[in-house]
C-alpha positions as CSV (number, residue, x, y, z in Angstrom):
1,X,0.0,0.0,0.0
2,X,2.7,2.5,1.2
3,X,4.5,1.9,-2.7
4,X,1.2,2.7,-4.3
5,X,0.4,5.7,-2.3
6,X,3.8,6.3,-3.4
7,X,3.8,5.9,-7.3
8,X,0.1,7.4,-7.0
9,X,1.9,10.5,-5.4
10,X,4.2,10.9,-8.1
11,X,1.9,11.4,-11.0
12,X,0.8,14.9,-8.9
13,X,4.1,16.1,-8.8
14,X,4.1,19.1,-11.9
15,X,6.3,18.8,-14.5
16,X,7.4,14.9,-13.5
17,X,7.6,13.0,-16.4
18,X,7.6,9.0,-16.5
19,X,11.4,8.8,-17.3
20,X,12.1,11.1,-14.8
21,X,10.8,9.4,-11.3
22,X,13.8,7.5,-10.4
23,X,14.7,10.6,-9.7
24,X,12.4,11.1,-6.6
25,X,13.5,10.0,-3.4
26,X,11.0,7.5,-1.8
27,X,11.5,7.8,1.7
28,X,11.4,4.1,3.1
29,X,11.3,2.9,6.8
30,X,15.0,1.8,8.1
31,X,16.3,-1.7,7.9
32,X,15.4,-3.6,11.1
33,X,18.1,-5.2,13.0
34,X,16.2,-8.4,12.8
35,X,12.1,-9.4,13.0
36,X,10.6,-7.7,16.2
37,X,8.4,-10.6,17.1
38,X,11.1,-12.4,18.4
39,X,11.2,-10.1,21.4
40,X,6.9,-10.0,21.6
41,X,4.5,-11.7,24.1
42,X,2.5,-13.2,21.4
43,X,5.0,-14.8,19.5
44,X,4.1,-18.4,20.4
45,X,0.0,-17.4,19.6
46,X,0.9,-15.1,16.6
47,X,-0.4,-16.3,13.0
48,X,1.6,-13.7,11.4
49,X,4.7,-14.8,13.0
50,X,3.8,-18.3,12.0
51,X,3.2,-17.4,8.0
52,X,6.8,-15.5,8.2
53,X,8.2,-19.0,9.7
54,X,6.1,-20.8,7.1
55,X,8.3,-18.5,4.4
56,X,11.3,-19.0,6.1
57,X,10.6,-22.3,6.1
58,X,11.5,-22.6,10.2
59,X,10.1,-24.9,12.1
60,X,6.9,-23.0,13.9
61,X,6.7,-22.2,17.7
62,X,4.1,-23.5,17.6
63,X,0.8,-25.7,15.2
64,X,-1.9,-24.2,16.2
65,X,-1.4,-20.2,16.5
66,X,-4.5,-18.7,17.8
67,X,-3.7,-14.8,17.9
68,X,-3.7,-12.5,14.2
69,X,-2.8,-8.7,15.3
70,X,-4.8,-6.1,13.6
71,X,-1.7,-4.8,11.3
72,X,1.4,-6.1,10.9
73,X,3.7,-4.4,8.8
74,X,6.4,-6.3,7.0
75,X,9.3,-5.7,4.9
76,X,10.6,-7.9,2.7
77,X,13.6,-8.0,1.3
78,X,14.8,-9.8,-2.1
79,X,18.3,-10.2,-2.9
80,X,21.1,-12.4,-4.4
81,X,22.7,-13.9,-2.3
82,X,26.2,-16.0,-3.9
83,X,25.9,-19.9,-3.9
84,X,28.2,-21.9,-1.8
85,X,30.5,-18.4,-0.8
86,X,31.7,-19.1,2.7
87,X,34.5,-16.1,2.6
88,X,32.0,-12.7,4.0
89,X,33.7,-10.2,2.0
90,X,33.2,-12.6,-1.1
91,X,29.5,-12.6,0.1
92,X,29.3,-8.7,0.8
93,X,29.9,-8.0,-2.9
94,X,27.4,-10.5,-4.4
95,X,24.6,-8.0,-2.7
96,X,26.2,-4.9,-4.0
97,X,24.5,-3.6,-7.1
98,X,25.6,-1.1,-9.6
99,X,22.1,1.7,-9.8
100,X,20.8,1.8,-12.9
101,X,22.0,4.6,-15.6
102,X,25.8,4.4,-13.9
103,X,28.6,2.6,-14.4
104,X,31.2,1.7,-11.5
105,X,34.6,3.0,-12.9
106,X,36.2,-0.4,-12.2
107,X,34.0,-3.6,-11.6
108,X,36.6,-5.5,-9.9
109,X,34.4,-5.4,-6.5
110,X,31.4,-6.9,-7.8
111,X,30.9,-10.5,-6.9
112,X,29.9,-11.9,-10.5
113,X,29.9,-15.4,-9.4
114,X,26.1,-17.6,-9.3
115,X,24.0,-16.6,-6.9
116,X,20.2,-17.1,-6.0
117,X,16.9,-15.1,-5.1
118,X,16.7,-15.3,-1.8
119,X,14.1,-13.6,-0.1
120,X,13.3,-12.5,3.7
121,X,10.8,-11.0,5.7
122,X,10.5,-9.3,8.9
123,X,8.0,-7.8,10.9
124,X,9.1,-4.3,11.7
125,X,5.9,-3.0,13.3
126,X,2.5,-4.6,14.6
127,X,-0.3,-2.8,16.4
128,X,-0.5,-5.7,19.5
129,X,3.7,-6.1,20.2
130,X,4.0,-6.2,23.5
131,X,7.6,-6.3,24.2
132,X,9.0,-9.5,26.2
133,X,12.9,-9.3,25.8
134,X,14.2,-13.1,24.9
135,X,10.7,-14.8,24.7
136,X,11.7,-17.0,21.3
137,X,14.9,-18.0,22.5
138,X,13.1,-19.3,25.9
139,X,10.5,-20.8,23.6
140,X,13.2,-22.4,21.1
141,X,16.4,-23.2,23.3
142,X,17.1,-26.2,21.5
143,X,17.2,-24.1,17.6
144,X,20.1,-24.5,15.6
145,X,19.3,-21.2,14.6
146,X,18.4,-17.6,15.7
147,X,15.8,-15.8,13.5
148,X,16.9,-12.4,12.7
């Protein structure tokens, strides 16, 4: 909704032309450190939280969620991530992308090795978090993973 309001907006701004609005600045909330919900009450009743494990494929918390907040807002992020690159500053440069209509001067620090769509999401803000510092964790001692 927020990138339709968005485009909407831009055909009301005089004079813009189509080629021209990648030129506009869409302001965007900041990057979250990591999913919010792993720090809410609800987590272990939340049917949100338990679609983003379902696309994270995670195991869930728990079957039978029984709690869906009001609004949830989630980012999602889609990126290439490189294929079997264990080395971090190999990884770093497989996310780094060149913006459109320029040219880096030398493309020896892109990572143009294979990579694959990879996609996350994260809950960034929900209308019924009530913060409980640690709750996953204490839910999910066992995980081989953290969420983030």
């Amino acid at each position: 909704a927020m990138l339709a309001t968005t485009v909407a907006s831009l055909a009301l701004v005089p004079g813009l032309r189509c080629a021209d609005r990648h030129k506009v600045a869409v302001s965007r909330h900041a990057s979250p450190s990591c999913c919010i919900c792993i720090n809410c009450k609800f987590v272990d009743r939340c049917e949100t939280y338990h679609w983003v494990e379902t696309q994270h494929k995670q195991l869930h918390v728990t079957e039978t969620p029984d709690f869906q907040p009001a609004q949830p807002q989630i980012q999602v992020f889609i990126r290439q991530d490189p294929i079997g690159v264990l080395d971090p500053e190999v990884a770093a440069k497989a996310t780094t992308r060149t913006p459109v209509g320029s040219l880096p001067e030398s493309t020896e620090d892109f990572y143009d090795g294979p990579t694959e769509t990879t996609t996350e999401f994260d809950v960034f803000a929900c209308d019924a978090f009530e913060a409980d510092p640690g709750k996953w964790i204490r839910l999910m001692p066992d995980a081989d993973f953290i969420p983030t």
